[in-house]
C-alpha positions as CSV (number, residue, x, y, z in Angstrom):
1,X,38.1,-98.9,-178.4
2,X,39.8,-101.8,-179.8
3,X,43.2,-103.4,-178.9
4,X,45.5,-101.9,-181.5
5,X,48.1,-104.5,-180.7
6,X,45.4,-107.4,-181.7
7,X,46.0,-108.6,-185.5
8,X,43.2,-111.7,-185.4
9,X,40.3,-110.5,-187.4
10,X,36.8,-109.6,-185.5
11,X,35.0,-112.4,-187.6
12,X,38.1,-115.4,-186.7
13,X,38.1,-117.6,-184.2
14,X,41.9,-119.2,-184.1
15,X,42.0,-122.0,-182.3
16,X,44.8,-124.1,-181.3
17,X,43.8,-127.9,-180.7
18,X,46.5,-129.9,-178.9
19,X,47.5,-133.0,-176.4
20,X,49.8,-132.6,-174.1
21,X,49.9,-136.1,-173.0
22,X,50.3,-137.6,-176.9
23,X,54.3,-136.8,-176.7
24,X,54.3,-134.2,-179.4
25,X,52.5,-131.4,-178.3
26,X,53.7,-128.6,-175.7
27,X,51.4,-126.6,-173.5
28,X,52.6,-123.8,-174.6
29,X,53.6,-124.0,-178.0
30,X,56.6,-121.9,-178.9
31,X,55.1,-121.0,-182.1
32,X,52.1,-120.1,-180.7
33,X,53.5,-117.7,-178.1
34,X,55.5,-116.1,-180.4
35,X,52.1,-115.1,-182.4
36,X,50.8,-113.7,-179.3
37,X,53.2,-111.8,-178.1
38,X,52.8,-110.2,-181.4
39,X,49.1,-109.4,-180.9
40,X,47.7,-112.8,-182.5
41,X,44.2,-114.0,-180.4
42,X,45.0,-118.0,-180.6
43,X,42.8,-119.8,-177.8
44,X,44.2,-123.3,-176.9
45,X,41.8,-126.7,-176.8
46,X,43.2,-129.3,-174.5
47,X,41.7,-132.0,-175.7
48,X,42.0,-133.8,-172.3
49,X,39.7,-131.6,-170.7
50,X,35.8,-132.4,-171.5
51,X,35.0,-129.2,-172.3
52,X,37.9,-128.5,-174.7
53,X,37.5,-131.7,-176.4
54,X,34.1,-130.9,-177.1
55,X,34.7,-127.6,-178.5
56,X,37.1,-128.7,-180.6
57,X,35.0,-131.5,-182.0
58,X,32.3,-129.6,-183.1
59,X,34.8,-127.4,-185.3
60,X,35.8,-130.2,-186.2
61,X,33.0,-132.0,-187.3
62,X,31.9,-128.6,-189.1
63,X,34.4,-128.7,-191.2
64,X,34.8,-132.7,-191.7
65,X,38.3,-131.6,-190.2
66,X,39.5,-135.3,-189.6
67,X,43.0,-134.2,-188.5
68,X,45.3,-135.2,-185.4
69,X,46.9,-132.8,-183.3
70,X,48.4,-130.4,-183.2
71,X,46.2,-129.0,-185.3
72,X,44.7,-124.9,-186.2
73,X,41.7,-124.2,-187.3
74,X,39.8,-120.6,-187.9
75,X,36.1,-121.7,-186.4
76,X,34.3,-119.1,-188.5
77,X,36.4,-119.8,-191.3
78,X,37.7,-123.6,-191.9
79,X,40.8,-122.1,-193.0
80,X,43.1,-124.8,-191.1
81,X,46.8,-125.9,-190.9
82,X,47.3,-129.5,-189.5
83,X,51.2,-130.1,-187.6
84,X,53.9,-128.8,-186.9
85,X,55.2,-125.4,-189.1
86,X,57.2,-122.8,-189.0
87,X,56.0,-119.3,-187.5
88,X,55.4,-117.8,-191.3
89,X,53.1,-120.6,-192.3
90,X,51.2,-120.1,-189.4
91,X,51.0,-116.2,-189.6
92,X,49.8,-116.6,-192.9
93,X,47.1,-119.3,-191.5
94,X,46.3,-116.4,-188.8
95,X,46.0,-113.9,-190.9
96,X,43.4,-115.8,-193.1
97,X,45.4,-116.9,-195.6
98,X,45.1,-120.6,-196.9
99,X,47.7,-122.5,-196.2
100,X,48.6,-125.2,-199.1
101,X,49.2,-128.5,-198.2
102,X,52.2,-130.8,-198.9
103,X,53.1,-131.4,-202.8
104,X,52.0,-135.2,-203.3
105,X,54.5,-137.5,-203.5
106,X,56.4,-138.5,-206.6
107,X,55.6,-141.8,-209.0
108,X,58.0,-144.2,-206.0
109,X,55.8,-143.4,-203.4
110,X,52.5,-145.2,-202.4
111,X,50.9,-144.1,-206.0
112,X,46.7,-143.9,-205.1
113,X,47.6,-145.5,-201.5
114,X,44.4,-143.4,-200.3
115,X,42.2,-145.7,-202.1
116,X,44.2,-148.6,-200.9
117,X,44.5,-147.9,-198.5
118,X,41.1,-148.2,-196.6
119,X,39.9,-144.8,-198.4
120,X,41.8,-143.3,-195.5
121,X,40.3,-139.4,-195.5
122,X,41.6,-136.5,-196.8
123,X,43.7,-133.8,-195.7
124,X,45.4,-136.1,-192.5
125,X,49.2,-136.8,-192.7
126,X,49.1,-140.1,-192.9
127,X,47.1,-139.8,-196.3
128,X,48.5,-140.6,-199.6
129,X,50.7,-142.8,-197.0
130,X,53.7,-140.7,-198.1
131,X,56.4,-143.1,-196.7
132,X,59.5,-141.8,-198.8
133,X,62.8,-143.9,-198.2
134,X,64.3,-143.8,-194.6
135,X,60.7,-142.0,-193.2
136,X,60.8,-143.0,-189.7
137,X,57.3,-144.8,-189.0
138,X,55.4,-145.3,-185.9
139,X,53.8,-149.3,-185.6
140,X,52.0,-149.9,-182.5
141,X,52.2,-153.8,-182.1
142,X,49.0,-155.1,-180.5
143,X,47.9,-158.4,-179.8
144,X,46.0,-160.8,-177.7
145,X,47.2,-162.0,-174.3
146,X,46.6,-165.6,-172.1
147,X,44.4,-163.2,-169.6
148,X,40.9,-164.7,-168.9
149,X,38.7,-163.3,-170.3
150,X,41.5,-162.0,-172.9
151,X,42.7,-158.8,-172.9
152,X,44.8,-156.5,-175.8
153,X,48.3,-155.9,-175.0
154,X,50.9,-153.6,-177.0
155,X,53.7,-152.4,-177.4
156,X,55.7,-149.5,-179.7
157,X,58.4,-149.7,-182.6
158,X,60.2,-147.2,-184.9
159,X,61.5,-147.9,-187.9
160,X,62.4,-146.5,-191.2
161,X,61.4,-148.1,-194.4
162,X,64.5,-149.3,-196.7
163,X,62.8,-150.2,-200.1
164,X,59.1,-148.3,-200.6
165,X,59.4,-148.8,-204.2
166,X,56.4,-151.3,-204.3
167,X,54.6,-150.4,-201.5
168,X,50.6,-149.5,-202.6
169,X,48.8,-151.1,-200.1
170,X,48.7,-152.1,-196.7
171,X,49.4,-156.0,-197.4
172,X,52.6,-154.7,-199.5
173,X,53.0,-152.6,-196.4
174,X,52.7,-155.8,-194.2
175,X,55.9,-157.7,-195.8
176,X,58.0,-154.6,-194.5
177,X,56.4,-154.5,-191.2
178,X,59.1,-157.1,-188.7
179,X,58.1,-160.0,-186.5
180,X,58.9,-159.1,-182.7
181,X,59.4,-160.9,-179.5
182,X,57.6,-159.9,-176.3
183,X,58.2,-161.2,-172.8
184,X,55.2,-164.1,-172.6
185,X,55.6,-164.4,-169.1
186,X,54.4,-161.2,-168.5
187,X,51.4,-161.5,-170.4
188,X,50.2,-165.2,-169.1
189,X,51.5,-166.6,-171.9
190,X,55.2,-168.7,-171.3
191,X,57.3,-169.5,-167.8
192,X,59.9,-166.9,-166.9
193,X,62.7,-169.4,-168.2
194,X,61.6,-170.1,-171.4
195,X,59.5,-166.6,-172.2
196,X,60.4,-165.3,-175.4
197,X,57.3,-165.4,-177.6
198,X,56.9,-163.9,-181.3
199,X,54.8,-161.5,-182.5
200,X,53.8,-161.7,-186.5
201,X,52.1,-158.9,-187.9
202,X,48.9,-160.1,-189.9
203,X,46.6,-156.8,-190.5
204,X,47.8,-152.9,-190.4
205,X,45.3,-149.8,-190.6
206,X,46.3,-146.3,-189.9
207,X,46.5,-145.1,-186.5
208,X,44.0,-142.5,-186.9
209,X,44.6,-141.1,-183.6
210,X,48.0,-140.0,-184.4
211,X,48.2,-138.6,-187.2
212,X,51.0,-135.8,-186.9
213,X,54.8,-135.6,-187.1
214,X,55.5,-138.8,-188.7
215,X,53.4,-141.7,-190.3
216,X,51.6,-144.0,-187.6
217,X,49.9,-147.4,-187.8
218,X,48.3,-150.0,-185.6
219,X,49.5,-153.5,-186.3
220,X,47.4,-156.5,-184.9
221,X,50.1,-160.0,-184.3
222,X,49.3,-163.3,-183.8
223,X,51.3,-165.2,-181.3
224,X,53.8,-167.5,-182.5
225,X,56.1,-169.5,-180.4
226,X,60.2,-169.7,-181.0
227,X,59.6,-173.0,-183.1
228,X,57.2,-170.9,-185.5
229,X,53.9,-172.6,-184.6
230,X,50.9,-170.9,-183.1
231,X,51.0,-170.4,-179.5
232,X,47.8,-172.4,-177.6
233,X,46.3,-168.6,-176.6
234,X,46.3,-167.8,-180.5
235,X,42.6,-168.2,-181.3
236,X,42.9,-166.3,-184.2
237,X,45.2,-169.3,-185.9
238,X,42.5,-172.0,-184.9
239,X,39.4,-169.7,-186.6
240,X,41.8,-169.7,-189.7
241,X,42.4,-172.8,-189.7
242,X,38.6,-173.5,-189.9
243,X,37.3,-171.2,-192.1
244,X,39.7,-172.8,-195.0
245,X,37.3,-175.8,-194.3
246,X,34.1,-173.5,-193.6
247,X,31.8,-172.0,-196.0
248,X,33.3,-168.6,-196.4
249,X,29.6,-166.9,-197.5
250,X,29.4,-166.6,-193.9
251,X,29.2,-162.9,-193.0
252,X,29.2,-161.3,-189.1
253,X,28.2,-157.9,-188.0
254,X,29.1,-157.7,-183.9
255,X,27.4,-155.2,-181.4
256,X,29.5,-154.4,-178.8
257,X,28.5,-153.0,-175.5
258,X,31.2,-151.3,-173.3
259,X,30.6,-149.3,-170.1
260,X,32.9,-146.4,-169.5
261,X,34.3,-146.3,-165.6
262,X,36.4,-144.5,-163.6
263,X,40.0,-146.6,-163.9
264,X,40.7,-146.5,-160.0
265,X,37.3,-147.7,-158.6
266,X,35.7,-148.8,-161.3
267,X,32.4,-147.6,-160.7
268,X,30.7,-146.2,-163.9
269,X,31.6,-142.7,-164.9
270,X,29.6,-139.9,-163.4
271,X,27.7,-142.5,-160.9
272,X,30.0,-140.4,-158.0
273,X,27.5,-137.7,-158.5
274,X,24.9,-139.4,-156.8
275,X,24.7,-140.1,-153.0
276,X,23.8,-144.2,-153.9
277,X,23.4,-144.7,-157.8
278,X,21.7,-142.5,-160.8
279,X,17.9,-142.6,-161.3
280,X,16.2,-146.3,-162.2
281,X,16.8,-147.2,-166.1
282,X,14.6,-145.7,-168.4
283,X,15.7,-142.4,-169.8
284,X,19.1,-143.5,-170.4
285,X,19.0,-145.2,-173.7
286,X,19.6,-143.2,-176.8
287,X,19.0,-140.5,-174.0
288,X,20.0,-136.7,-175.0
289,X,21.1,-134.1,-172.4
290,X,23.7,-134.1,-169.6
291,X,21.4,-135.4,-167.2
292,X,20.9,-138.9,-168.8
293,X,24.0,-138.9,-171.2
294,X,27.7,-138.9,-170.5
295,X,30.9,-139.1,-172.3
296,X,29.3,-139.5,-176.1
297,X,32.3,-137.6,-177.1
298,X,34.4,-140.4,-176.2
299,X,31.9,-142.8,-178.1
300,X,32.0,-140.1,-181.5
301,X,35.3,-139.8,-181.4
302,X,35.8,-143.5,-181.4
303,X,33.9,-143.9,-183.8
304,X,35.7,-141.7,-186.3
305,X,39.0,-143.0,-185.5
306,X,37.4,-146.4,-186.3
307,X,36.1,-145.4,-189.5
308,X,38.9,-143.3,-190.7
309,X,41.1,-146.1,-190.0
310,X,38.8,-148.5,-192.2
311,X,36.8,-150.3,-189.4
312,X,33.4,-149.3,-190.4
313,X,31.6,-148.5,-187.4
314,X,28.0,-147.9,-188.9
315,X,26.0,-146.6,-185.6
316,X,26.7,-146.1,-181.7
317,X,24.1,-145.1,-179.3
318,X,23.9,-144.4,-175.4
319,X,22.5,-147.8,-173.8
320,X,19.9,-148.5,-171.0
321,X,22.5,-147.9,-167.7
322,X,24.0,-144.7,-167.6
323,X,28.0,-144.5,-169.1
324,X,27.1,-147.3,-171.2
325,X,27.2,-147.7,-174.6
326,X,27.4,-149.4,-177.6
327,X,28.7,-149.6,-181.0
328,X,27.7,-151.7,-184.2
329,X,30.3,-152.7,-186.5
330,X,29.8,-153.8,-190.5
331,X,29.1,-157.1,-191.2
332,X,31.7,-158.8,-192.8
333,X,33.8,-162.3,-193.2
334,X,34.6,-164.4,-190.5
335,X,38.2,-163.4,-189.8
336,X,37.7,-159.7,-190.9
337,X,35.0,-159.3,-188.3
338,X,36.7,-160.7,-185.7
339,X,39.9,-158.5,-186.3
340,X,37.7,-155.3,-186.6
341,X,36.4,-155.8,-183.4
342,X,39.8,-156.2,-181.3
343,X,41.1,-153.0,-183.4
344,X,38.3,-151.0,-182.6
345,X,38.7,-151.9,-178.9
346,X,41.8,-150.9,-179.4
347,X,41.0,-147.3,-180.0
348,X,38.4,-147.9,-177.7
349,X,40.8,-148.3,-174.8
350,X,43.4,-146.0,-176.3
351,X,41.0,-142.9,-176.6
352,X,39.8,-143.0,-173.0
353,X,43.0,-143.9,-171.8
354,X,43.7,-140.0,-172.7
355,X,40.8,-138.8,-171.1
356,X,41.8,-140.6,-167.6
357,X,38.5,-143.2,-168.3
358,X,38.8,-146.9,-168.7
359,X,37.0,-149.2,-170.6
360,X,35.0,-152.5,-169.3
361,X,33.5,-154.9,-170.8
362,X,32.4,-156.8,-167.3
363,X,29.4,-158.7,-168.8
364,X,27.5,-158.3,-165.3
365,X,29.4,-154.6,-163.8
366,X,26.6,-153.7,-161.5
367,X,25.3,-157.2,-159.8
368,X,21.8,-156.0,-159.5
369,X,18.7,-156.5,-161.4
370,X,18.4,-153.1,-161.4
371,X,20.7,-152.5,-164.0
372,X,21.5,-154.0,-167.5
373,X,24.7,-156.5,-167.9
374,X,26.7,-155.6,-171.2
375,X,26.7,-158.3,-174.4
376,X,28.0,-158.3,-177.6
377,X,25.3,-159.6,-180.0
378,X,26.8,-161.8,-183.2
379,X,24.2,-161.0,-186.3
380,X,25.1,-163.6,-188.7
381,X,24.1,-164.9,-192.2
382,X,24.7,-167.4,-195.0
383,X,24.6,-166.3,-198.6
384,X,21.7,-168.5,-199.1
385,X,19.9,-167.0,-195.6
386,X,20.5,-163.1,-197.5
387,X,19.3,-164.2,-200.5
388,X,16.9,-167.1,-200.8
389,X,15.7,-168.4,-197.5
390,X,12.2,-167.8,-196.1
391,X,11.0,-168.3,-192.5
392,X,10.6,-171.6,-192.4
393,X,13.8,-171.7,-192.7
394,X,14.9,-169.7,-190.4
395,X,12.3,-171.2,-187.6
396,X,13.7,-174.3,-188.7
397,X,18.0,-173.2,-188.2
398,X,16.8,-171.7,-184.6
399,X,15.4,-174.9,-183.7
400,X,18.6,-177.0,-184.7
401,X,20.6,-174.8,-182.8
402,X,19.6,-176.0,-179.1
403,X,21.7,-179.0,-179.1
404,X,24.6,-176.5,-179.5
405,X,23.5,-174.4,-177.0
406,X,26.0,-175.5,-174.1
407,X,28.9,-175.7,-176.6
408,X,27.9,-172.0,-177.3
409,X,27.8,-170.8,-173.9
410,X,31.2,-172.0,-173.1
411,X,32.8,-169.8,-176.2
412,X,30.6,-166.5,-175.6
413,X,32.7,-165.4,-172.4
414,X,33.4,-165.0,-169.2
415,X,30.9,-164.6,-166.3
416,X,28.3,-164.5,-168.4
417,X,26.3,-166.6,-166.1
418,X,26.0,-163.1,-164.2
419,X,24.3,-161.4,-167.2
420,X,22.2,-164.0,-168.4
421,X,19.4,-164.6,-165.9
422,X,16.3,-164.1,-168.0
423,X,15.9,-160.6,-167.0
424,X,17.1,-157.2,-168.2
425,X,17.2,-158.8,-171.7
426,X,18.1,-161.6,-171.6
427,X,17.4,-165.4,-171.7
428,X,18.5,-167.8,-169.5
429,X,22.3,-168.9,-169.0
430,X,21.1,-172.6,-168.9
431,X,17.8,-172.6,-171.3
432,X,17.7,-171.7,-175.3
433,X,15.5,-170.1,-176.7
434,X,14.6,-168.2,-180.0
435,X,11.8,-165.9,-181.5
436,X,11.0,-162.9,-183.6
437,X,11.7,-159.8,-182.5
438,X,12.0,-161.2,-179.0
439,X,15.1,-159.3,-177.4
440,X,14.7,-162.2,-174.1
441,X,15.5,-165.0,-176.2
442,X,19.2,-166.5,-177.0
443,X,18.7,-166.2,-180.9
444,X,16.2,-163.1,-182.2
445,X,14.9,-162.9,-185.4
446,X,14.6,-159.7,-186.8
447,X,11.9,-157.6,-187.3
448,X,13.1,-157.2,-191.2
449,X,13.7,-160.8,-191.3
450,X,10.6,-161.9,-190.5
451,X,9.0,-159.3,-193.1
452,X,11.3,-160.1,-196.1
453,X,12.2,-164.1,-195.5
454,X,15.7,-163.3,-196.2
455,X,18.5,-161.7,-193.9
456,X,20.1,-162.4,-190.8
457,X,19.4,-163.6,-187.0
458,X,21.0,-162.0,-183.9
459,X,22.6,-164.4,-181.2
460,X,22.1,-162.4,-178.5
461,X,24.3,-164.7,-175.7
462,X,27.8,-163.8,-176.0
463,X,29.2,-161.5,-173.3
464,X,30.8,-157.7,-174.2
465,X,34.1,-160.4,-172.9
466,X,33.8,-162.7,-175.7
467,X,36.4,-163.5,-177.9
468,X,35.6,-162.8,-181.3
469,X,38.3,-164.9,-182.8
470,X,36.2,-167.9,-180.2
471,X,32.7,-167.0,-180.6
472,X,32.8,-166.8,-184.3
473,X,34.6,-170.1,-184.5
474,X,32.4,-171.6,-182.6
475,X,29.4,-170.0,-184.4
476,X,30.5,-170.6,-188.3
477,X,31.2,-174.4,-187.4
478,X,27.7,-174.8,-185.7
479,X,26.0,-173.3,-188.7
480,X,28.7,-175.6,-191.4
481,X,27.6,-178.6,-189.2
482,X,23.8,-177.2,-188.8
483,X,23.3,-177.0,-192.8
484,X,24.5,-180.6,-193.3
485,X,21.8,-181.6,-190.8
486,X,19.3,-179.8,-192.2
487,X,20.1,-181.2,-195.8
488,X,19.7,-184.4,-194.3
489,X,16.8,-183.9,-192.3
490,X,15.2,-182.5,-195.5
């Protein structure tokens, strides 16, 4: 017989997706236990725990749910309620009925700021950027620290919004975000007695991670010092600086390669389950099933934080070692590209931070032969290389670019000597080379490259370490200085 006291409907599922650990949510949910005390069926999803996590993002994904938490959702319905609410909206959300979302906000506020802003997706608090006067708004400052090889740092500000009046995009947005000091002698940066350095906001996208309560955003800084110039670690300032003299056709699509470990020993996740290390490489890359494949909901869930936030992310896969993997971002500009990779590290870090994992982009992590070194391939183009070149042409760029070579090397990371021994994909740390399709060489040419004339050419030397704001400095003033030498030459 069936349990009078239950009110869920056979064909419901209600489920209850939270994180304890984010600062908002409870284990046990007041509202929540009030439903089922009065006979409500509501099965909670911790999204800390694997198994949870990946229960809650297939409903998710169902659904194109691209919502925070806490967050309900009827799995055999959609029917879903996103936040906090009080215990009649959710009764009505567990008794099937559809909850409406929050009136849009009036003319003043943000007017078609989901465009704007970064086509954020729909149905997420933060969209429509609804930031009415006095909202109290979560930025998470991040920038880059004197560490070698560099590392992201951050740290967290509240603060309301005076004037929103003119706000429709995130570079209006930008002019109300404040400059902030840090302590640079904690981050490698300044002595102890002269450490105050200054933080200047110069790109914001939505934190996509966070997405409940109140508004959140990620803010990358440069570092400025107390005099208002650039600080010497601020790499980002000299790459600006060069692109104003650079072509700025130049476009760069970067392939980074992470491995995910376990943060206390630092071995590779789920390499404990093996008396001495996994089975030899082979089944591992774009490997399906437990037994070659761990953690890809880390690697999709980044990736939709990425792409909900605006940093296109347009394919991940599981790489040759086991727990490694990678993720391609959209070629874009110079400075763009280079920004989109440090945000998306940042979720990177900040997603398996939850799940007790850590992030490493050791170019060399396992010191064997055995196993493959991790590298973050720049694919680069001119405007003329996309749309007029052929392959002499692009034989011909390869072959100017050895003189460059030991330049390169010195901008494309640390240790990468370790990774770069001519084996397990790669070419030599002290040799250039290039070729088509050749994935040992320093520079590849592309398989639809070679076919069409036109397109781009991978560098395949810089380390998962590199950084961007470095490499591509280095790279788009090779190619500037490359293209003069070729007009000469020619």
């Amino acid at each position: 017989m069936a349990c009078k006291k239950c009110k869920s409907k056979k064909k419901s599922e209600l489920l209850y997706i939270m994180n304890p650990k984010c600062g908002w949510c409870k284990k046990a949910d007041p509202v929540v236990d009030a439903l089922r005390e009065d006979g409500y069926e509501i099965r909670a999803l911790d999204v800390n725990k694997p198994e949870d996590l990946k229960r809650a993002n297939e409903v998710k994904a169902m659904y194109d749910a691209q919502c925070g938490t806490p967050f309900f959702i009827d799995s055999k319905t959609g029917n879903k309620v996103c936040g906090y609410r009080e215990k009649e909206v959710l009764e009505k959300w567990a008794k099937g009925e559809e909850v409406p979302q929050p009136a849009p906000p009036k003319s003043k506020d943000f007017k078609n700021a989901p465009k704007d802003f970064r086509n954020a997706p729909k149905n997420a608090p933060n969209d429509g950027m609804q930031l009415p006067e006095n909202q109290l708004i979560k930025f998470e400052y991040i920038w880059i620290d004197g560490g070698s090889p560099a590392k992201l740092r951050s740290k967290i500000r509240f603060e309301q919004l005076k004037q929103v009046t003119n706000i429709t995009n995130q570079n209006e947005l930008l002019k109300h975000i404040p400059e902030w000091s840090f302590d640079g002698s904690s981050t490698g940066q300044a002595d102890a007695d002269n450490s105050d350095l200054i933080l200047k906001p110069i790109s914001v996208v939505p934190n996509t991670m966070e997405r409940v309560r109140m508004p959140s955003f990620a803010v990358l800084c440069e570092v400025f010092d107390t005099e208002g110039k650039p600080h010497k670690t601020n790499k980002r300032a000299v790459l600006r600086q060069n692109m104003k003299k650079e072509n700025s056709d130049m476009q760069f699509g970067i392939e980074q390669e992470y491995i995910i470990v376990d943060p206390i020993s630092g071995q590779p996740h789920g390499w404990n389950k093996y008396d001495d290390t996994p089975p030899p490489q082979g089944d591992y890359y774009c490997g399906i099933g437990s037994d070659v494949n761990v953690m890809r909901d880390l690697s999709e869930s980044h990736a939709m934080a990425c792409n909900s936030a605006g940093i296109k992310v347009h394919g991940i896969n599981a790489e040759v070692m086991l727990s490694q993997w990678e993720y391609q971002l959209k070629e874009t500009g110079a400075i763009e590209a280079a920004d989109n990779l440090w945000f998306s590290r940042f979720f990177l870090q900040r997603i398996a931070e939850r799940l007790n994992v850590a992030i490493s982009y050791d170019p060399k992590l396992i010191e064997d032969d055995d196993w493959n070194g991790s590298g973050a391939h720049i694919n680069f183009s001119t405007s003329f290389m996309r749309e007029r070149a052929d392959m002499p042409y692009m034989t011909l760029l390869c072959s100017f670019m050895e003189k460059y070579h030991k330049d390169a090397i010195s901008h494309y990371g640390v240790g990468n000597f370790k990774r770069l021994t001519g084996k397990n994909e790669t070419s030599k740390y002290d040799e250039y080379t290039w070729g088509e399709t050749d994935r040992s060489v320093s520079l590849r040419i592309p398989s639809t490259t070679v076919k069409n004339g036109t397109g781009y050419i991978e560098d395949r030397r810089p380390a998962a370490n590199m950084d961007p704001y470095e490499a591509i400095c280095h790279l788009a003033t090779t190619l500037s200085e490359i293209n003069e030498e070729m007009l000469i030459a020619t």
